[in-house]
C-alpha positions as CSV (number, residue, x, y, z in Angstrom):
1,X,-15.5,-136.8,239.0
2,X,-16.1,-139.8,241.3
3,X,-19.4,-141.5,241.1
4,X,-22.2,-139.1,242.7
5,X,-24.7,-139.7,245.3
6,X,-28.1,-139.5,245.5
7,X,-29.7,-136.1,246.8
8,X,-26.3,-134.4,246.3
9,X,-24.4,-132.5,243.7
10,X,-21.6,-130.5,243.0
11,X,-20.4,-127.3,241.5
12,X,-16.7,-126.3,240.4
13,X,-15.6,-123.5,239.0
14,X,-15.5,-123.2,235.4
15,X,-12.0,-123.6,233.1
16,X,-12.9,-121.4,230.7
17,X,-15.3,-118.6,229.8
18,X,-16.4,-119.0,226.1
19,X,-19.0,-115.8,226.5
20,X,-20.0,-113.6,228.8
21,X,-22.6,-115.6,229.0
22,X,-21.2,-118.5,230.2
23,X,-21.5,-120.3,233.4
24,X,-18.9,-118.7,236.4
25,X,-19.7,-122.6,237.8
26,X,-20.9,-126.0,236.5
27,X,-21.1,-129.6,238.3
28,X,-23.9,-132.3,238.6
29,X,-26.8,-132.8,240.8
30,X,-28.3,-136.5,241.2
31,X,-31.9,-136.6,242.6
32,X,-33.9,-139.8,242.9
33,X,-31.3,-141.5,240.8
34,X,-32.1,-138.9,237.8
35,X,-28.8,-137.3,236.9
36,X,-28.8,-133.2,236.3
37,X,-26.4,-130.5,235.0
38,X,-25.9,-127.5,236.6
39,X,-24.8,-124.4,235.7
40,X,-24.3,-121.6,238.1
41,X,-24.0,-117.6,237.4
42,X,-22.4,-115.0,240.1
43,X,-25.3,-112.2,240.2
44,X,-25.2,-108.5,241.8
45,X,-28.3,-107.0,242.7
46,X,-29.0,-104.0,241.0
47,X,-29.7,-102.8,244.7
48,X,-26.3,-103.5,245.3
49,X,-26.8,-106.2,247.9
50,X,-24.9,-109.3,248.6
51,X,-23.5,-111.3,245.8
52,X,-24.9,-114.4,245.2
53,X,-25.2,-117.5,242.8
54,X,-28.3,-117.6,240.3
55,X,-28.5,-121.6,239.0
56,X,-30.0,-123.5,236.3
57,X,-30.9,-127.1,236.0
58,X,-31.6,-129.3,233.1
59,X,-31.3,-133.1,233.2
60,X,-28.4,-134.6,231.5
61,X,-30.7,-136.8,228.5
62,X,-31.8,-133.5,227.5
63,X,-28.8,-132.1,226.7
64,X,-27.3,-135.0,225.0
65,X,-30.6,-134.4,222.9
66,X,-29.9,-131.1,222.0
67,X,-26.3,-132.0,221.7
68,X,-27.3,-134.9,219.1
69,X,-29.5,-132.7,217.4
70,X,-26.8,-130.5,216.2
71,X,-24.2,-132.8,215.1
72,X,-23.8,-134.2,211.9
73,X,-26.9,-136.9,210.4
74,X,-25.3,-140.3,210.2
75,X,-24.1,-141.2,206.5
76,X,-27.2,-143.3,204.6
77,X,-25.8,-147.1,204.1
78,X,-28.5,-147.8,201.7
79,X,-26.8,-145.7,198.9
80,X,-25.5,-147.9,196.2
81,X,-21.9,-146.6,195.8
């Protein structure tokens, strides 16, 4: 994706569907230079009114931190092998 403006974001649709609980869309928001992720959910009301898109926001450092968090720990260097 080309480089985003401020106060404006996009969504796409998504590829894939790894759940049922993943995202229908997901794209980027930048706000005051702070970049965010979004992720975006088609939603019936159980009313059975008009369709419409449910989002959620988190800023992109946070989920590289949660991203890190799961990988593998770097190998120690001080071992003497």
């Amino acid at each position: 994706m080309s480089e985003q403006r401020d106060m404006s974001g996009a969504l796409f649709k998504a590829r894939e569907k790894r759940s049922s609980k993943s995202p229908d869309y997901t794209g980027r928001l930048v706000v005051n230079g702070v970049e965010y992720t979004l992720s975006g959910w088609v939603r019936t009301p159980k009313d059975g009114g008009e369709k419409y898109i449910g989002l959620s926001v988190r800023e992109r450092s946070e989920q590289r931190e949660r991203t890190d968090s799961r990988s593998v720990p770097a190998a120690d260097d001080d071992i003497p092998f």
